[in-house]
N, C-alpha and C positions, 0 to 999 in steps of 0.2 A: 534623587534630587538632594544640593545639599542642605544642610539646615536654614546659611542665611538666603540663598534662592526661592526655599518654602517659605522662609516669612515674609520677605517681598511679594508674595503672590498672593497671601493671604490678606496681607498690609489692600492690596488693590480690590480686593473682597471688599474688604472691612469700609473702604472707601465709597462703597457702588452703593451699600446701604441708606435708605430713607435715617433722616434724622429719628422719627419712632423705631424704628428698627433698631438704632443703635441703642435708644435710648431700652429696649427690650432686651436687648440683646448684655448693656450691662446688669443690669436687673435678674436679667437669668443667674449670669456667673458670679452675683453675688449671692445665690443659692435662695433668691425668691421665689415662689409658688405664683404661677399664672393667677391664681386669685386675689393674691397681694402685688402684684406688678399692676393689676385691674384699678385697685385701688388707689395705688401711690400715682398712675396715670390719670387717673380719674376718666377711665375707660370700659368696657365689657371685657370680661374674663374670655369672652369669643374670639373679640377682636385683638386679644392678647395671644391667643393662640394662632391666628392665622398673622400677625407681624412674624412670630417666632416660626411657625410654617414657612414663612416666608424669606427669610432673614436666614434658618437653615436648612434651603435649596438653594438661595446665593452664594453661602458657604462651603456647602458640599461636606455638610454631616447631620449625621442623626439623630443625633441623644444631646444632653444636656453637657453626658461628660466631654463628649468632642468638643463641645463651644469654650466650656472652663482648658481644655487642653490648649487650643487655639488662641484662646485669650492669653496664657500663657507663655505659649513659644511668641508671639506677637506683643505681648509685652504692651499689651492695646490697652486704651484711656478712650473714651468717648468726649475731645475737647469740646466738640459742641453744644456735650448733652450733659442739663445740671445734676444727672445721676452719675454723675464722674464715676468707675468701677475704685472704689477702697483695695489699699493692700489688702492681703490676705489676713482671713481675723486669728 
């Protein structure tokens, strides 16, 4: 598959996600800890686990570093969500 076919497909991922989700999901890749994404949501660290459970089984990866990878080749902004993902620090 080529590169800009994977990001389209990914892009349609990134789309299917719950607004918490996304907003999880920049939180992650901005290299927060499930217990500080609890926080700044003013959520349970439980329920912070099972968005990001959730959000990657949508995605179809595992780890954290797939998500910052994906974030990456995609080039993904969460416009709806006020955790906008920051350049890289």
């Amino acid at each position: 598959m080529g590169k800009q076919s994977e990001r389209h497909k990914y892009r349609d991922c990134l789309e299917s996600l719950s607004l918490r989700e996304k907003e999880t999901f920049d939180l992650v890749v901005e290299g927060n800890s499930s217990k500080e994404i609890a926080r700044i949501l003013g959520i349970s660290p439980k329920t912070v686990e099972a968005h990001r459970g959730r959000l990657m089984s949508k995605l179809g990866v595992r780890s954290s570093g797939e998500l910052i990878q994906l974030s990456m080749l995609t080039n993904s902004h969460c416009v709806d969500c006020k955790w906008a993902c920051r350049p890289s620090r």
